[in-house]
N, C-alpha and C positions, 0 to 999 in steps of 0.2 A: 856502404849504406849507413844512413846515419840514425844513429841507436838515441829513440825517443819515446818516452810513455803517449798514448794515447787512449782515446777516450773511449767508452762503450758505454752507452745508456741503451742499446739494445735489450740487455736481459731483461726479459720482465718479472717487473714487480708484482704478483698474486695479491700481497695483502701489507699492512705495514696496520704496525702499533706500537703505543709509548708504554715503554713496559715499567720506565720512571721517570718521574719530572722531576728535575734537578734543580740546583739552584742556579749552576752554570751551564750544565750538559744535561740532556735527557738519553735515558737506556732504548733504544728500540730496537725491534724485531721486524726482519720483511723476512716475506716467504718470495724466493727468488728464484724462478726459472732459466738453471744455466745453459740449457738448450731447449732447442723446440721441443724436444720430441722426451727429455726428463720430468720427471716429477718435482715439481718446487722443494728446494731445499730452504732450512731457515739461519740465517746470518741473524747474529745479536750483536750492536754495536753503538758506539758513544755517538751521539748527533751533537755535535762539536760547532760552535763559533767562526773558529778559525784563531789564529792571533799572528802579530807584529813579536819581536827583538831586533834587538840593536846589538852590533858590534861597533864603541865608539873607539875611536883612536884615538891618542895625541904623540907628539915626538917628547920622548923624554932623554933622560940620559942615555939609557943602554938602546935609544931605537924608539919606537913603536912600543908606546904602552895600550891595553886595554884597561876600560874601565867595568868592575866587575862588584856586583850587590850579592851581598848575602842574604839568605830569607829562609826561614823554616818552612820547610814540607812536612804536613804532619803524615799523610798516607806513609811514607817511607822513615818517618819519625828522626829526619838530620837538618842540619841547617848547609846547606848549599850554595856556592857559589855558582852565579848565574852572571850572564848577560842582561842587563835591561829588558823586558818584556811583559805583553799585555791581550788581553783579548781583545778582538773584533766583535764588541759587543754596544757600542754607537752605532744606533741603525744609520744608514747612509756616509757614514764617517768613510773618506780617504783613507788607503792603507800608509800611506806615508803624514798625514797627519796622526794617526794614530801611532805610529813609529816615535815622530817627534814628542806627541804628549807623552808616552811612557818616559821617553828620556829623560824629558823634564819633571814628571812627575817621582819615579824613582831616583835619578841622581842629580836634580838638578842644576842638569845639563843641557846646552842645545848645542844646534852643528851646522855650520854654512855649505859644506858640501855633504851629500847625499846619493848612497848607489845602492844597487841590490845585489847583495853578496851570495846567496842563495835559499830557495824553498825546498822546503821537503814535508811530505805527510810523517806525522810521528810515530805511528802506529798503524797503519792501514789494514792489516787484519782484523784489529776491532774498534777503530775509530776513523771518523771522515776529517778529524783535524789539520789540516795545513798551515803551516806556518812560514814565515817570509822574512828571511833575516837582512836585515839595513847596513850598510855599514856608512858609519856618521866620521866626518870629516872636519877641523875647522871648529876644534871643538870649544867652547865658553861657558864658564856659566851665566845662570837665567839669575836678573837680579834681585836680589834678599826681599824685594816688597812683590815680588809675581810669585815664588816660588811655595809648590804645593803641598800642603799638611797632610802627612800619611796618618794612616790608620793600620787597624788589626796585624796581619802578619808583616806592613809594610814598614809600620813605627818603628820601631828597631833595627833593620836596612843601615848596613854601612858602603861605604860606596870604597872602594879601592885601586888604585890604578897599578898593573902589573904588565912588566913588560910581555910584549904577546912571545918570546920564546921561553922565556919562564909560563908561562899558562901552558904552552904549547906543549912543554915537557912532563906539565901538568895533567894534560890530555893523557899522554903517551906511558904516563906511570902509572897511572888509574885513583889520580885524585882527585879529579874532576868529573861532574857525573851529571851533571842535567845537559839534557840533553840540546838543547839549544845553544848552551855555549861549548859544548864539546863541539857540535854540527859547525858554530860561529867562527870557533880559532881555528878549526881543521880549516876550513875554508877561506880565513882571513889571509893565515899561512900561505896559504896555495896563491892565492890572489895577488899577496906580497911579492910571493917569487916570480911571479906571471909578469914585474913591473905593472900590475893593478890592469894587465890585458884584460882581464875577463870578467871586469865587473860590467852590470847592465847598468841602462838608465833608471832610475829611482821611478820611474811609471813605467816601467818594463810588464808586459802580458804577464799571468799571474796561471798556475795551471793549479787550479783548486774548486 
């Protein structure tokens, strides 16, 4: 048997409210019917976007480097290395155009080949976020007269390129810690060893 999440939009929803409008995400509440025959129970949780990362590669000396930004999170008050990434906040915007823009807008970078390394919800207990990580191939930079002017926590942003079994190590020693790029290199890694078997097509179904 093959072991797959699937859907349920059966339970019903009794009642729903925004219990905060955010700037990015709003707080809400449904009162949720887990069976016919229960009383609605209430779930509070982040009504999420969604968003894109990238896992870019290039071949460097020691192999396969990743390229990785730093950026302050102040909830958790560190500054973190991350993979490239961005929300699905372009209404109608392609997930793999919005891949791309982040790449270039944070490391000004693009990439001629394009797969989908893998999705996961971040949090699913108290958030509907799903995110979709890219892995970018073929990689260039975007040249000096296109490339985009960061702002706020993005102004400061360095771009680094490390070999992905140094990250990897990184992962595994617990210096690395947001979660996309931990999710990124666990999965680059696996990918690599696979001989790149099990990546999808870059418009590969999306289960979000």
């Amino acid at each position: 048997m093959t072991i797959a999440d699937r859907r349920d939009a059966d339970r019903e929803i009794v009642a729903r409210r925004v219990l905060h409008e955010g700037k990015v995400f709003d707080l809400a509440g449904e009162d949720v019917r887990l069976s016919d025959d229960a009383e609605p129970v209430v779930r509070e949780f982040l009504d999420h976007p969604g968003a894109v990362a990238v896992v870019a590669l290039r071949e460097g000396p020691q192999g396969e480097e990743v390229a990785l930004v730093d950026q302050y999170r102040h909830p958790v008050r560190a500054v973190l290395w991350e993979i490239p990434a961005g929300l699905l906040d372009v209404a109608g915007e392609d997930y793999l155009v919005a891949a791309q823009r982040e790449l270039a807008e944070e490391t000004d970078l693009q990439a001629g080949r394009w797969d989908v390394l893998v999705d996961y919800f971040t949090s699913p207990g108290g958030s509907n976020e799903s995110l979709r990580i890219y892995l970018a191939r073929d990689v260039t930079e975007v040249p000096e007269a296109e490339r985009h002017e960061r702002a706020d926590e993005e102004r400061d942003m360095t771009t680094r390129w490390v070999p992905l079994d140094e990250a990897l190590a990184a992962v595994h020693e617990g210096r690395l810690h947001n979660p996309s790029a931990v999710v990124g290199i666990l999965a680059a890694a696996s990918a690599r060893a696979a001989g790149w078997a099990t990546l999808r097509p870059a418009d590969a179904p999306w289960f979000r």
